[in-house]
C-alpha positions as CSV (number, residue, x, y, z in Angstrom):
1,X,182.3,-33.4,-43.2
2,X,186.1,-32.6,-43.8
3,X,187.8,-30.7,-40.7
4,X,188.9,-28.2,-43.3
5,X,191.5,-26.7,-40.1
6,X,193.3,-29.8,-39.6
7,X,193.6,-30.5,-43.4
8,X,195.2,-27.2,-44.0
9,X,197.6,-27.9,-41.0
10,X,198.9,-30.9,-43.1
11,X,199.7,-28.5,-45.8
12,X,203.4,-27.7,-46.0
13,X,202.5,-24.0,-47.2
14,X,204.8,-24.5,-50.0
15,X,206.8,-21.5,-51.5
16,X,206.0,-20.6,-55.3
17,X,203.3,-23.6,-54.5
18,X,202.8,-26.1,-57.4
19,X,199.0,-26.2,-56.9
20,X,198.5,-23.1,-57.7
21,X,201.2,-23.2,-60.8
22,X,199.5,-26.0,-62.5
23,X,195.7,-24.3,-61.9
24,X,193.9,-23.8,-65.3
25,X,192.1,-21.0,-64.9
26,X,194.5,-19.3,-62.4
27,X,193.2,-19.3,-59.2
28,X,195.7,-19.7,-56.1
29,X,194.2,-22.8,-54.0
30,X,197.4,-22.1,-51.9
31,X,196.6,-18.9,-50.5
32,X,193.2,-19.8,-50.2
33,X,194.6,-23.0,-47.7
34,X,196.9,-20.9,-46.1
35,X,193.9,-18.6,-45.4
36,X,192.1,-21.3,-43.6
37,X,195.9,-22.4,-41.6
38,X,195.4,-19.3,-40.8
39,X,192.1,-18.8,-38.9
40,X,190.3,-17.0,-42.5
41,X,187.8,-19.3,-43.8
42,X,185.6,-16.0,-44.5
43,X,187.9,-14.8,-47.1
44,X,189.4,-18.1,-48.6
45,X,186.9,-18.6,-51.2
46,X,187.8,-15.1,-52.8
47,X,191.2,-17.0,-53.8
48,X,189.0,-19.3,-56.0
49,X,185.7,-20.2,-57.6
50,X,184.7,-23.1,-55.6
51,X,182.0,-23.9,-58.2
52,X,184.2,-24.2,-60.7
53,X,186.9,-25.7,-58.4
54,X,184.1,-28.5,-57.5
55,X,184.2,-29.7,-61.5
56,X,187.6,-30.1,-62.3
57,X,189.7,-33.5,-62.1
58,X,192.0,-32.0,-59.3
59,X,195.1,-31.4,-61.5
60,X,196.1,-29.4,-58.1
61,X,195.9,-32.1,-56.4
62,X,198.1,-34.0,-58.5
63,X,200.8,-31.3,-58.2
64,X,200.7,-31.7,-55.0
65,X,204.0,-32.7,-53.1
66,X,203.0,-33.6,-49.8
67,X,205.6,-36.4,-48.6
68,X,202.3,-38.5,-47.2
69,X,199.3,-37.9,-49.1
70,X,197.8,-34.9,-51.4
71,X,196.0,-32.2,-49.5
72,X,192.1,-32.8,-50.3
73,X,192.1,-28.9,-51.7
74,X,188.8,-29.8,-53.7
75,X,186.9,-31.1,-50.4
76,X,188.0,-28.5,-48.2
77,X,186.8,-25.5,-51.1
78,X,183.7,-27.1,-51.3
79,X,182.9,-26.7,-47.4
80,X,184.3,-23.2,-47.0
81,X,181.6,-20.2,-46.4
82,X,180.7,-17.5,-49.2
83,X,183.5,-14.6,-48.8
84,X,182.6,-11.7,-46.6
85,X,184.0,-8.4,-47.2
86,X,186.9,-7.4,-45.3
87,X,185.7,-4.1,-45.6
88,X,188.4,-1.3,-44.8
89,X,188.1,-0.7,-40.9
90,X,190.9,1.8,-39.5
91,X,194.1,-0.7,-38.5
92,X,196.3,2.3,-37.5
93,X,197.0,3.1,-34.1
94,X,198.8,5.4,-31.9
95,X,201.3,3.5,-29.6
96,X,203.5,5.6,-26.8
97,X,202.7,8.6,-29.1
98,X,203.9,7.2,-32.0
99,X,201.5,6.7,-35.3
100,X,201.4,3.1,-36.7
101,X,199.7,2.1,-39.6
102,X,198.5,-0.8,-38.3
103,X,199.6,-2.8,-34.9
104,X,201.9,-5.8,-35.8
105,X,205.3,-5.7,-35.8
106,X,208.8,-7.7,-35.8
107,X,210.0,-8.5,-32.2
108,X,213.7,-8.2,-31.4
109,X,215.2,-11.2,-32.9
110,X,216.8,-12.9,-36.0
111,X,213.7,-11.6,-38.3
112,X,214.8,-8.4,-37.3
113,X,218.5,-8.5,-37.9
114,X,219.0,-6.3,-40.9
115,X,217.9,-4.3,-43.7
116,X,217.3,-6.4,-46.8
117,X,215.3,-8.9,-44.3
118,X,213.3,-5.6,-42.6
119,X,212.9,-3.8,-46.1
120,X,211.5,-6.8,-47.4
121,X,208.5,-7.4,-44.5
122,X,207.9,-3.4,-44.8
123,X,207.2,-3.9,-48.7
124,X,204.5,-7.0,-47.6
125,X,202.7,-4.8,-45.4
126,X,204.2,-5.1,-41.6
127,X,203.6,-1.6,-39.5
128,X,207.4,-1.6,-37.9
129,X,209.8,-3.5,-36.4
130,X,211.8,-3.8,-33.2
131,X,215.3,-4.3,-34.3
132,X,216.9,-7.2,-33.1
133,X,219.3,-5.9,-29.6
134,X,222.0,-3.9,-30.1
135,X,225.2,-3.8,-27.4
136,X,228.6,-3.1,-27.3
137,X,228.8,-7.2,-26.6
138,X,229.4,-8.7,-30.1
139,X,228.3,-12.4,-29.1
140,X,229.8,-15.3,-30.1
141,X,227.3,-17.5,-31.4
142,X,226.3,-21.7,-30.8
143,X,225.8,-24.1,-33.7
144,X,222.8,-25.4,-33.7
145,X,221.3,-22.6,-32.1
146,X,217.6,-24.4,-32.2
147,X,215.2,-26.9,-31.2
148,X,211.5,-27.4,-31.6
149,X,208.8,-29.7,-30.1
150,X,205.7,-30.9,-31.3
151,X,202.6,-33.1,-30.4
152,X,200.3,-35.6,-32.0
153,X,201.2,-35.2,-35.9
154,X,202.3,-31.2,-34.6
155,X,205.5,-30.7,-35.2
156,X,205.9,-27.2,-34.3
157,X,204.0,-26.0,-31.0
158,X,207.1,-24.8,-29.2
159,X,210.0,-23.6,-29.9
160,X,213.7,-22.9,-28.4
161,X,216.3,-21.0,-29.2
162,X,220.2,-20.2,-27.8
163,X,220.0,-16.8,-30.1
164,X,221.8,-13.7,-28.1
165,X,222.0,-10.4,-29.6
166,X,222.8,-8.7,-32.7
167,X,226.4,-10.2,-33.9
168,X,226.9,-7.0,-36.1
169,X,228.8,-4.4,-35.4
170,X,226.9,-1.4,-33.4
171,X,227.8,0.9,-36.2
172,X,226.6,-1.6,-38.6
173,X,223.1,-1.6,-36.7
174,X,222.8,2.0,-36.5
175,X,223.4,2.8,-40.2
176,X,220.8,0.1,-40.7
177,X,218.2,2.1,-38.4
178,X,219.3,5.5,-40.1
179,X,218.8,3.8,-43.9
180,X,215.5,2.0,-43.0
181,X,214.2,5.4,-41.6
182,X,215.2,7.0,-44.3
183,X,213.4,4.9,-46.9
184,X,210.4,3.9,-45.1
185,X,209.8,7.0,-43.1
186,X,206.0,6.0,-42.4
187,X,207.2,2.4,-40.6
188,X,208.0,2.7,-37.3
189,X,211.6,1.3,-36.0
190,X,211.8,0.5,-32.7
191,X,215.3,0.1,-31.4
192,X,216.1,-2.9,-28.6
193,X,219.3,-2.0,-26.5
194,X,221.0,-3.8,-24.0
195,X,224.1,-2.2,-22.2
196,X,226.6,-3.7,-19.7
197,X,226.9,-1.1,-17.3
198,X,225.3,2.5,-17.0
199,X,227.5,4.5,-19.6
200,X,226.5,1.6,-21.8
201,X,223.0,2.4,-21.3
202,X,223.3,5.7,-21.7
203,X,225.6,6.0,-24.8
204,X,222.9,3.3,-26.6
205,X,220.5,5.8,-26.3
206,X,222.1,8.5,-27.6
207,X,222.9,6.7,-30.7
208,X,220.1,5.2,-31.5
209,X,218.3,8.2,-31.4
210,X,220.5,9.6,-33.5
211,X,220.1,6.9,-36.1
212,X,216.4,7.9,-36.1
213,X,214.5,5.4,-34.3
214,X,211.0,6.0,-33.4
215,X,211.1,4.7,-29.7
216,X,213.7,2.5,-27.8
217,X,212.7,-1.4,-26.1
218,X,215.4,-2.1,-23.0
219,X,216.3,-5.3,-23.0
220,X,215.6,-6.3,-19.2
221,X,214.5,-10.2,-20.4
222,X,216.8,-12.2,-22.7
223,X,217.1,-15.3,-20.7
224,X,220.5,-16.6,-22.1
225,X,222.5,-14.3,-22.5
226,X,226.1,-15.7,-22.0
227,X,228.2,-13.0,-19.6
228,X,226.4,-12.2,-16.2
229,X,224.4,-9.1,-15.6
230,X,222.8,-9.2,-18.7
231,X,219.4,-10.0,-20.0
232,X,217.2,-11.2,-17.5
233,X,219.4,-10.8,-14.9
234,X,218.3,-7.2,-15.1
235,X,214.8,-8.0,-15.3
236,X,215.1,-10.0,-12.1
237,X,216.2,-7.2,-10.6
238,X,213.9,-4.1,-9.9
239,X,216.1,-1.5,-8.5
240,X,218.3,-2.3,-11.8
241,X,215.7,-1.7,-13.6
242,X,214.4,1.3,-12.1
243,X,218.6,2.3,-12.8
244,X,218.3,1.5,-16.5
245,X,215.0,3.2,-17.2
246,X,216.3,6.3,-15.5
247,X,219.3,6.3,-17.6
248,X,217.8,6.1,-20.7
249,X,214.9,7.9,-20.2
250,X,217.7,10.8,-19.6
251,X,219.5,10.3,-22.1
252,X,216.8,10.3,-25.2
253,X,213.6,12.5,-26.3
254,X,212.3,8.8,-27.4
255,X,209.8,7.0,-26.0
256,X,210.8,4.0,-23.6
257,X,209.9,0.4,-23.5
258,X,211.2,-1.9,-20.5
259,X,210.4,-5.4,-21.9
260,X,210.0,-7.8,-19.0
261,X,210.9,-11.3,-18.2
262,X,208.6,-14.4,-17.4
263,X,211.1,-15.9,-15.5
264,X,209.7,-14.2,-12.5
265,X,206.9,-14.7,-10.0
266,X,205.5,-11.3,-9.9
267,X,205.8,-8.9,-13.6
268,X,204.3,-6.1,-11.8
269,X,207.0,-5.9,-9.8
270,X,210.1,-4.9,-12.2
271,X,207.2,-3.5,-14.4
272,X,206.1,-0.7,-11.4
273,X,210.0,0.0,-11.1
274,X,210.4,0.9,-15.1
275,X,207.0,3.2,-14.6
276,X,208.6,5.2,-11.4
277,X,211.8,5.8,-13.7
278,X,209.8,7.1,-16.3
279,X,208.9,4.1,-18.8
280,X,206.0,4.9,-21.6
281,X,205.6,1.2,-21.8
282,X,206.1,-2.4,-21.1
283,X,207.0,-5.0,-23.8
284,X,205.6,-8.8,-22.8
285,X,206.7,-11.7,-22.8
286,X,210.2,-12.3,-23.7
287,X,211.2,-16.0,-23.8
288,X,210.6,-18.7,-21.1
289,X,214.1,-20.3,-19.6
290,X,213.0,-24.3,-20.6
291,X,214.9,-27.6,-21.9
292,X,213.3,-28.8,-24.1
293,X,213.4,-32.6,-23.8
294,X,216.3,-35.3,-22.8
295,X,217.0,-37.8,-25.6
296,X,216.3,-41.3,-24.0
297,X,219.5,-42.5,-25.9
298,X,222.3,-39.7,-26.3
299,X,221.3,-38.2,-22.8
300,X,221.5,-35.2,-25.0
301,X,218.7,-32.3,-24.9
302,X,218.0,-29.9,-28.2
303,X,220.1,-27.9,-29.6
304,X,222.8,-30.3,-29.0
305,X,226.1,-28.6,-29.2
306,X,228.8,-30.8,-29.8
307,X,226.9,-33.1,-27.1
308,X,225.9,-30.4,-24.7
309,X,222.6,-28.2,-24.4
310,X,221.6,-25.6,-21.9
311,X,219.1,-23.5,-20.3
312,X,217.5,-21.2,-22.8
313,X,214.1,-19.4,-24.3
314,X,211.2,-20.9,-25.3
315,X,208.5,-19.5,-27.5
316,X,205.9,-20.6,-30.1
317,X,202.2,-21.1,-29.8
318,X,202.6,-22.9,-26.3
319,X,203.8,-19.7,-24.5
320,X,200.5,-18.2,-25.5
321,X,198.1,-18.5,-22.4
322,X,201.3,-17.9,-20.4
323,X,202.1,-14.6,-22.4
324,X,198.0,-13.5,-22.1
325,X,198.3,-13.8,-18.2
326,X,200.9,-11.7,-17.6
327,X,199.4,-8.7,-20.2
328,X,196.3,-9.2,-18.0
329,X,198.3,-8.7,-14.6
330,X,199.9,-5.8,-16.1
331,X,196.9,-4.3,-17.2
332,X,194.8,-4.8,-14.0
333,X,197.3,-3.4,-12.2
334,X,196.7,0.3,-11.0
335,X,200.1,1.3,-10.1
336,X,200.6,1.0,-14.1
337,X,197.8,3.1,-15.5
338,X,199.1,5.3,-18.0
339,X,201.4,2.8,-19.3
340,X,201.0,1.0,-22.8
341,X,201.2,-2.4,-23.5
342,X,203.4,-4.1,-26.3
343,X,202.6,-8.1,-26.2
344,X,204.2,-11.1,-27.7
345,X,204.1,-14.5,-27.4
346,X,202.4,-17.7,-29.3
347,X,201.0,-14.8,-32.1
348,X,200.5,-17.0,-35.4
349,X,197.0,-15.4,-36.9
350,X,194.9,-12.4,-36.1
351,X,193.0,-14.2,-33.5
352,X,196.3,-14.8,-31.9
353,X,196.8,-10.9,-32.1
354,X,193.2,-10.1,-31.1
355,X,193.5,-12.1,-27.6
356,X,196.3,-9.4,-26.7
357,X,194.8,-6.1,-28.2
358,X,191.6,-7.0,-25.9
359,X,193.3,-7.6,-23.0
360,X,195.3,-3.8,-23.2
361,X,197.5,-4.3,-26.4
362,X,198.3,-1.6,-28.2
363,X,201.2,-3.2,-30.1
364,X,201.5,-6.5,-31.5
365,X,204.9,-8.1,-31.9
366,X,206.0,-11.6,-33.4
367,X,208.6,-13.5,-34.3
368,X,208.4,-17.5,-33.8
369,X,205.2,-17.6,-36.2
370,X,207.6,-15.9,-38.6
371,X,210.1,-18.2,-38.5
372,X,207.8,-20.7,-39.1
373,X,205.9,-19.8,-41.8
374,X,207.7,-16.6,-43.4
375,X,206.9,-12.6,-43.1
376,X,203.4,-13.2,-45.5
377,X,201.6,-13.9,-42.3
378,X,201.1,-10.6,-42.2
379,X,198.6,-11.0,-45.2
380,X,196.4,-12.8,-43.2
381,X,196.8,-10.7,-39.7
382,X,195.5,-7.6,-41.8
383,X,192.9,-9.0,-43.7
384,X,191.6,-11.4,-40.9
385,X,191.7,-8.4,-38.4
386,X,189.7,-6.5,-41.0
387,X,187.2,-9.2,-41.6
388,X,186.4,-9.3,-37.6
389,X,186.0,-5.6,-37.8
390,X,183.4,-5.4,-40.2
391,X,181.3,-7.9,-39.0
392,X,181.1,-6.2,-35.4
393,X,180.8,-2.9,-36.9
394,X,184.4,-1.8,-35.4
395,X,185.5,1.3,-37.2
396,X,189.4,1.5,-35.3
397,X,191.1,-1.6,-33.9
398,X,191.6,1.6,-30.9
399,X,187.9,0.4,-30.1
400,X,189.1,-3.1,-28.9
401,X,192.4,-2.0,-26.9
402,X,191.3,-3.5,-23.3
403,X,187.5,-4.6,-24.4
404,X,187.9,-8.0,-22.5
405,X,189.6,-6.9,-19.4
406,X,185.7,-6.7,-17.3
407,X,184.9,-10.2,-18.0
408,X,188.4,-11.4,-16.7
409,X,187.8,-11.5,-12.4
410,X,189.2,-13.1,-9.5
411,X,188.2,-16.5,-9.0
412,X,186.9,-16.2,-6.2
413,X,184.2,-14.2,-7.9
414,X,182.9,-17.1,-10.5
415,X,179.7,-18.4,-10.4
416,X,179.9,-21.4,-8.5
417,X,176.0,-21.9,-8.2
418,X,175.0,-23.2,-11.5
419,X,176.5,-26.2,-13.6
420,X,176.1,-26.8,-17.8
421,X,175.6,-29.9,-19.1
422,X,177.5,-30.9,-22.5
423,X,175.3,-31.9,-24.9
424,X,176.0,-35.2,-27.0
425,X,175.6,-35.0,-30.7
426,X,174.7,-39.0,-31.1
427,X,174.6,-38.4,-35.0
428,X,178.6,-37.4,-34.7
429,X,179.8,-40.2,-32.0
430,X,181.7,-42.6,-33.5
431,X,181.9,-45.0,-30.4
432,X,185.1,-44.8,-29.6
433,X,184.9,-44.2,-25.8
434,X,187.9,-41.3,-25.3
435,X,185.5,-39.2,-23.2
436,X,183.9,-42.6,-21.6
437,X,187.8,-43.5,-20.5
438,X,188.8,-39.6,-19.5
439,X,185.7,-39.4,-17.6
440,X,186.2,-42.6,-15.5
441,X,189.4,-42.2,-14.8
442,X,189.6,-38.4,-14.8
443,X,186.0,-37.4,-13.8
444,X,183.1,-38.1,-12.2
445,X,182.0,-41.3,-14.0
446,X,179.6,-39.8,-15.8
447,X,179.5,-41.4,-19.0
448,X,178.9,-44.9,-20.0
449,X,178.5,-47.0,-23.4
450,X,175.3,-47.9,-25.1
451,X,174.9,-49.3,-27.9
452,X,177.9,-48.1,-29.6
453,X,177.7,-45.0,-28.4
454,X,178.3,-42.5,-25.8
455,X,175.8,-41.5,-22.8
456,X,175.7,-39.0,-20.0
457,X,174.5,-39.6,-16.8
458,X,173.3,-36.1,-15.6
459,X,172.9,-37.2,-12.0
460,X,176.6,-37.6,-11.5
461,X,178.0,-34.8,-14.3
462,X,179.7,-31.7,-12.9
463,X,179.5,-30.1,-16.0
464,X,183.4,-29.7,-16.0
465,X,183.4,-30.3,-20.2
466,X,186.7,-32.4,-20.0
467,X,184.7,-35.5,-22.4
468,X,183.9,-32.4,-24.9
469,X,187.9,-31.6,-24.8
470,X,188.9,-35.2,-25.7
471,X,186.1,-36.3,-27.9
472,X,188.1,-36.5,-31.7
473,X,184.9,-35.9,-33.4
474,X,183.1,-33.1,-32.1
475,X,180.6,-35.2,-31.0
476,X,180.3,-33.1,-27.7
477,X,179.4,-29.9,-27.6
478,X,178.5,-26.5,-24.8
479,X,175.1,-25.6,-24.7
480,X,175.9,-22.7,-22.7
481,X,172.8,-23.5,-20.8
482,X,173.6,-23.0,-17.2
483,X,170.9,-24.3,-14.4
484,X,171.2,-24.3,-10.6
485,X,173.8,-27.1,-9.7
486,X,172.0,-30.1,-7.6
487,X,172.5,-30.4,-4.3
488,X,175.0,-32.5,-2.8
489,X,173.9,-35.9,-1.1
């Protein structure tokens, strides 16, 4: 059987894709890929008919331009599920008081910089958009500004970045906010600010709300900012943080966000600050200060600029678990009840976005993924969302805000009495010994060799499930059995 995930992660999601031009009876094979990249086998087939798709000579195939080998499109229709209805489940949501039609929006960065780029994702469906930071500070820019690392044939798992704020004018951004408001008046614009001193602060809010935003994100986190006192410099800093709050939170009728840094031990700290100055909510996470990697031959880390690289943010799928923790801390944490949670970080698909809204979520906010693949990602957040709805019989996504947060305890409250076994699908091995080798030298020595294949040895298994991590072939699987662990000796 085909991993039909992996295959459509070779897939270059293609732009105007030639698969789907050359189809004969019109069907778009692309989307229904990109469906599957995107965690929506359910709804793939409804892109196609895979019974018709399962007679033709692949002339999609053929048009295919991947630079190694064509994506198997034909294989991978053939193995996806009949499409379930997406059904039409509620999506909107009220965040700090504020009416969104559904919860995923642009974070504060380049895909937020202006209003042909944020006219353009409203039109595709997104709910709103924080607009990339606005200052005073007109920042002079690196070139590159970018760097990206990958893993075992993926090229794209993290990402970094040198990007500062908004290099427009402030007037510039504010007509921007005023037109996009005007013309999209049910989107909701979320202005991002970030003063140098207190009358900064203070005149920022005031214009912005002028302008017409919706609510106003302080920028307590960018972790690269190039003048000191800036950025996450604040958001080090509690009783600066506390300051700023206070100052905008006088000088507006908005709501106010206080987005946080990671680069910091304790969240809740800076986080309890912005709530005693009057914060409606807490944005999370910004970027993770990182370097990305030194060259073994230039001595040179990415982006290289003019031979030189530096400390600066990293995002992308690999920030997600990081990102997830620090939304739970933030929402298990009682001196921040009342306050609503905006979260970001490693968001590619709906299931990205569903991991935050059931840990205390009500706003979703991305950027890397749309870098990556483009704003029609939000094609697949919706309808994926929708899909998951319907079949748990979810009405409004409001149902799901914080559903997780009872099964997530301290560790010293696990189980630690019982053990489950893997189970070993002998039909799948292939004999190739990776959870053999992880176990020995990793493990407990609990597997060995025979015949070709791979055998557990329940009498010294701890039921840790690292061989069902490594095996390649999903030979290994979780019974979710648990018995009472054996006693020692």
């Amino acid at each position: 059987m085909l991993k039909i995930r992996e295959e459509a992660a070779r897939c270059m999601l293609c732009g105007n894709a030639k698969c789907t031009l050359v189809c004969p009876k019109g069907y778009d094979p692309a989307r229904a890929v990109r469906a599957v990249r995107f965690e929506n086998e359910n709804i793939a087939g409804s892109f196609v008919d895979t019974a018709v798709c399962a007679q033709c000579d692949g002339v999609c195939e053929k048009a295919c331009i991947h630079y190694d080998r064509p994506i198997r499109i034909r294989k991978m229709l053939a193995e996806l599920p009949e499409p379930t209805e997406t059904g039409d489940p509620d999506l909107s949501i009220e965040f700090c008081g504020v009416r969104c039609e559904n919860p995923f929006f642009l974070s504060s960065s380049i895909v937020a910089g202006d209003y042909d780029m944020i006219a353009r994702a409203f039109d595709m469906g997104w709910g709103g958009a924080v607009f990339k930071t606005i200052g005073f500070l007109i920042p002079d820019e690196v070139s590159p500004r970018f760097g990206a690392i990958g893993k075992e044939g993926t090229p794209f798992i993290g990402f970094k970045n040198l990007e500062q704020i908004s290099d427009h004018e402030t007037q510039y951004n504010l007509d921007v906010i005023k037109r996009l408001k005007a013309e999209y008046p049910t989107k909701v614009i979320v202005a991002s600010i970030m003063g140098q001193n207190d009358e900064e602060w203070v005149q920022l809010s005031k214009l912005v709300t002028e302008a017409g935003a919706d609510i106003i994100e302080c920028n307590f986190s960018c972790p690269h900012m190039s003048g000191n006192g800036l950025g996450s410099d604040v958001g080090q800093n509690p009783e600066l943080v506390n300051r700023y709050t206070e100052l905008v939170k006088g000088a507006t009728h908005l709501p106010v966000l206080a987005k946080m840094t990671p680069n910091i031990g304790n969240m809740e700290i800076p986080a309890i600050a912005a709530a005693e100055a009057g914060a409606d909510g807490i944005a999370a996470i910004n970027t993770i200060k990182s370097i990305l990697g030194i060259d073994a031959e230039t001595l040179e880390s990415s982006p290289s600029v003019g031979g030189k690289c530096s400390v600066s943010g990293y995002s992308g799928k690999a920030v997600k678990p990081i990102a997830l923790r620090f939304i739970h801390d933030l929402a298990k944490c009682g001196r921040l009840s009342g306050l609503e949670l905006s979260g970001m970080g490693g968001i590619e698909t709906w299931h990205d976005a569903l991991e935050f809204i059931l840990l205390g979520c009500r706003n979703i906010q991305v950027t890397t993924a749309v870098m990556q693949y483009g704003y029609r990602i939000i094609d697949d957040m919706t309808a994926g969302m929708k899909a998951y709805m319907t079949a748990h019989g979810i009405k409004s996504i409001s149902e799901l805000v914080g559903a997780a947060l009872p099964k997530m305890v301290p560790a010293d409250m696990l189980d630690r009495s019982t053990v489950v076994y893997p189970s070993f699908d002998s039909g799948k091995c292939l004999g190739c010994g990776r959870c053999s080798i992880s176990c020995s030298d990793a493990g407990h020595q609990a597997i060995v060799m025979k015949d070709g294949k791979a055998r557990l040895q329940a009498a010294k298994c701890v039921g840790c499930h690292l061989c069902m991590l490594v095996c390649p072939a999903g030979a290994i699987v979780n019974r979710n059995k648990r018995v009472t662990k054996p006693k020692r000796g």
